[in-house]
N, C-alpha and C positions, 0 to 999 in steps of 0.2 A: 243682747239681741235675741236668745235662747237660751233652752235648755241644754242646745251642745256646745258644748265651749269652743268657739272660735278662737284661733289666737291668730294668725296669721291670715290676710288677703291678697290674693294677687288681682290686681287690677287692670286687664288690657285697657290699652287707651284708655289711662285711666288722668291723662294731661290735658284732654279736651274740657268741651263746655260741661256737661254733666259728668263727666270720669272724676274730674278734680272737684267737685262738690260732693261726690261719692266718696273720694279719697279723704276728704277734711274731716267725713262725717263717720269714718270709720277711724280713725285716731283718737275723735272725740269721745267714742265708744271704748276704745280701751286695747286694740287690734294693733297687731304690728302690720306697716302696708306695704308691700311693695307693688310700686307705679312701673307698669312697663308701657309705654309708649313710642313712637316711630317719628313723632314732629313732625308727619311730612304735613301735618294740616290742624295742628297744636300748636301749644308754645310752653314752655317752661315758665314762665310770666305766670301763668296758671295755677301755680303751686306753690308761686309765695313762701310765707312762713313753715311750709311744710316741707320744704329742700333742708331747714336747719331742725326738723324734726327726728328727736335720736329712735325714735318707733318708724319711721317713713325712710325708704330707701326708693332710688330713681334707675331703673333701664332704658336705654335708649336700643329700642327693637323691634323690629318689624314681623309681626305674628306669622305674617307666608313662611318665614325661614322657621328654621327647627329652631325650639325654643334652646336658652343657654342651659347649660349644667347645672346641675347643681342646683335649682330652685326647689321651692319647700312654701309650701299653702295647704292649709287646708278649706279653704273657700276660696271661690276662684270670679271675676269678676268681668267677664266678654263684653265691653265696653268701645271694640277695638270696632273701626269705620268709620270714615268720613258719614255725619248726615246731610250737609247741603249740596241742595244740587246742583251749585256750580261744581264745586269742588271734586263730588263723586262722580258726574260725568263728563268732569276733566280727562281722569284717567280711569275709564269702566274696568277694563280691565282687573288693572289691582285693584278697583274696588270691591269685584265681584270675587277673586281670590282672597281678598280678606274676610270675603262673609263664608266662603266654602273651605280654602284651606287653610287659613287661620284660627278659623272656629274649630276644626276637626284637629289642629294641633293642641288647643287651650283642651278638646275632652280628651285627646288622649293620657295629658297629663293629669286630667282629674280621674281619669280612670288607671293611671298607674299609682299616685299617690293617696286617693282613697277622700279627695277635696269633692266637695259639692262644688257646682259650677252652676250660675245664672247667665242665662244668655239675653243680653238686650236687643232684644225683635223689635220692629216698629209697626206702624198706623199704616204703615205703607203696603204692608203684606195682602191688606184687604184690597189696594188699589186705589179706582175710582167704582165708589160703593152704589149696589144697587137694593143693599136694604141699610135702613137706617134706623137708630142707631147702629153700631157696628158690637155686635156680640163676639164673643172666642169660635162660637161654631159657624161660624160664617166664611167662606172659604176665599173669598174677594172675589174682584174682577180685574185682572192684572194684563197690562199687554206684556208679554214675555220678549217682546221683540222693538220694544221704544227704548228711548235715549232713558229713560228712568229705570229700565228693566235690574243695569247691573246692580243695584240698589233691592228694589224690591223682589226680583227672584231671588237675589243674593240671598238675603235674607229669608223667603221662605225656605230656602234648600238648607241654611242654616239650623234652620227648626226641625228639618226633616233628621238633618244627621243628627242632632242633640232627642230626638226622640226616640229614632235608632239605637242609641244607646244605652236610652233607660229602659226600651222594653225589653232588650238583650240583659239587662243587670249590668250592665258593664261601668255606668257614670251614672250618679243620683245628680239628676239635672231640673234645673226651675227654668220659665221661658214665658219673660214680662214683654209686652208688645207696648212700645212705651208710643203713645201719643203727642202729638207738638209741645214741647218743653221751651221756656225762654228763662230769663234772669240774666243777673251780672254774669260777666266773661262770654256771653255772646258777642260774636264779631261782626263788625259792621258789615264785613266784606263774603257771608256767607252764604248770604242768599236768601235767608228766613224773615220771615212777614215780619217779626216786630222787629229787629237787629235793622233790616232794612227803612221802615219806616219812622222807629226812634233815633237813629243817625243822621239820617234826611232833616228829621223835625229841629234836632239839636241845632244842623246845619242852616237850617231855615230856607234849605231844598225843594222843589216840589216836592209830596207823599206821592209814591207811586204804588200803582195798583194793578196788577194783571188778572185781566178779565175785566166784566163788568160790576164785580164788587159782592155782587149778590150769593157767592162762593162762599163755605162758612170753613171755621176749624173752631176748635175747643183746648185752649190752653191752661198749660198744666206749670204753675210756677217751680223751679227747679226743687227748691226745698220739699215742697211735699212730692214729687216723682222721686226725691231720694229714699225719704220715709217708707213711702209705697214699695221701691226694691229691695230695702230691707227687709219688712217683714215677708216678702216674698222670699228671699232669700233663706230664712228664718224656720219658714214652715216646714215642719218635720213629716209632713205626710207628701210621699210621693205624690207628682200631678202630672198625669199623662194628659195633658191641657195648657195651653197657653194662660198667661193672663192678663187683660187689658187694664195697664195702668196710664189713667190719666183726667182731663177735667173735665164734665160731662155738661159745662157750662158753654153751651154753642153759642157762635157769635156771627157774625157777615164779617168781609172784611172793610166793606166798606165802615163798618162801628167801629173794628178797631181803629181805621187810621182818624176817624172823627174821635175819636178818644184818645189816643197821642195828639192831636194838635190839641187839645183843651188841656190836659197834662202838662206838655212842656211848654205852653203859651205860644204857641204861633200862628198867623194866619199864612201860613204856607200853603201855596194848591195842592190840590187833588190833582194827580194826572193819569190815565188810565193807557196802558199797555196790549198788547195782544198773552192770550194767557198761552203758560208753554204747553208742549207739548203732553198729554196725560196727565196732565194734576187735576186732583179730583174736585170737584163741583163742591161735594159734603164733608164733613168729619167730626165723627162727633163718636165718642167710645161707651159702650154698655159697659158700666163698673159692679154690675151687678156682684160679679163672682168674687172680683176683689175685696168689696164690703162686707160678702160673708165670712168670705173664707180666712182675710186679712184684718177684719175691723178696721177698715182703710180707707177713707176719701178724703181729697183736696181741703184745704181749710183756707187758703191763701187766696181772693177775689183776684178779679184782673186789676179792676181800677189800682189795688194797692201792691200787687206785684209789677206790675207795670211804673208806678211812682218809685219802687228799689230797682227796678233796671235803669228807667231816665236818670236815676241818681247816680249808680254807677257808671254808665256813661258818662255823665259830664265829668267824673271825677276820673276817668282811665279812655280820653281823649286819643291819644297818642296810641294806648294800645288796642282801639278798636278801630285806626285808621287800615285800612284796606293792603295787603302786600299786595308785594310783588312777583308773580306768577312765570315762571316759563314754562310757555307751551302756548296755546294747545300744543300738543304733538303726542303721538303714539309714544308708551314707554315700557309697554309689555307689563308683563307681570311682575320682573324682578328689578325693575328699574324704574320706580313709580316717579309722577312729577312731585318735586319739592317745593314746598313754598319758602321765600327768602324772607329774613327775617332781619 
């Protein structure tokens, strides 16, 4: 990965949709890993062949609580929050203690054992954007007080304490703002534009659409958003700066869902929704900084990332059917809701 020798990773939420393609991808590299994860909105299904990996070891743990004894990394991997929006404003709460006190547990530790730490920021921090592209100096347009908020302030107060850090010397901190990611082990039941519209399609469901369609994003196939936080991960020169990883190839949504129905062959309808509350119109990420500083952009189209996700759907049926949820209900911070599995 570098010229410093990694040997050991710890992976917050590292059993989700991109944590466990992070994880795969650091074993493959040569990395001893340990996955800490909480399952309340993962699955161990996830990690496959890498549960019988004598280099991979698994926790089961909730980043709000004081981390266990005894761990040992020298790279640290903040991977840890729900991203769909069902799911995170299920229970705001602990979603928002997971972006402030979990994050500020994961640098404590990188600041007592002397581990670098990446923190996985999202596309969300900008909002609903009022310039377009979206560069790192652009500061968003966020409601701090909508249903979306525990998510996206979360995450920028995230960023705040990891750069707290680094201008104190206290944590050598990286902080990638990762943009709409899809691929295999996305869940049908999470709320994200392709997960929902490739399941529908499989299903030969209406495609639904919220809003009037004409709403764009720019998807980033998971493999190259792994690549991308590796070598950010990698780069040896401090960055008192975020950096925007992801695929600067905009699209409407109405294209994508006409592109899932010609993919997995159906004439299934279109049906169009009221769009929710605060999601943004635009998204589309300036990779400028990335490209120089990482020699780093996407390589993977949609049309043919999108043909490895319909494939992996059809082949893990069962495990991208929808659970079963208790709640809504209030669960506070220390008592998050669980998904049943």
């Amino acid at each position: 990965m570098t010229d410093r020798s990694f040997r050991t990773a710890l992976v917050a939420g590292g059993a989700g949709f991109v944590g466990s393609h992070l994880c795969e991808r650091l074993v493959a590299d040569g990395l001893r890993v340990v996955c800490m994860d909480s399952l309340l909105t993962s699955t161990l299904d996830n990690l496959g062949e890498l549960l019988r990996e004598p280099r991979f070891s698994f926790i089961e743990h909730d980043i709000i609580q004081p981390l266990p004894a005894g761990l040992r990394a020298d790279l640290v991997f903040n991977m840890a929050c729900a991203a769909s929006p069902p799911l995170y404003q299920l229970d705001p709460i602990h979603t928002m203690m997971t972006s402030v006190v979990g994050t500020n547990n994961l640098l404590v530790f990188a600041a007592e054992t002397g581990a670098r730490l990446l923190q996985a920021s999202t596309s969300e921090v900008y909002g609903n954007p009022t310039l377009h592209p979206q560069p790192e100096h652009y500061f968003g347009n966020v409601n701090p007080i909508g249903p979306r908020a525990c998510y996206d302030e979360g995450k920028r107060a995230a960023e705040t304490l990891c750069f707290d850090y680094l201008r104190h010397g206290l944590a050598d901190v990286r902080v990638s703002r990762i943009f709409n990611t899809y691929g295999p082990r996305l869940r049908a039941c999470d709320g994200r534009v392709i997960s929902n519209m490739v399941s529908q399609a499989l299903a030969d469901e209406p495609i639904t659409i919220y809003g009037d369609g004409r709403q764009t994003r720019s998807f980033c196939y998971v493999d190259d958003l792994v690549e991308g936080l590796l070598r950010l991960a990698s780069y040896e020169e401090a960055l008192e700066h975020p950096v925007n990883v992801g695929n600067p190839q905009e699209i409407s949504i109405a294209e994508v869902a006409e592109l899932v129905q010609r993919l997995v062959g159906t004439d299934a309808p279109i049906i169009f929704c009221p769009l929710p509350v605060d999601d943004p119109c635009r998204r589309r990420p300036d990779i400028t900084v990335a490209t120089k500083l990482l020699a780093w952009q996407p390589k993977v189209d949609l049309p043919d990332g999108l043909m490895r996700t319909i494939s992996w759907f059809r082949k893990n049926r069962e495990r991208t059917a929808p659970p079963i949820v208790r709640g809504p209900s209030f669960s506070g911070a220390n008592q998050p809701i669980k998904i049943e599995r």
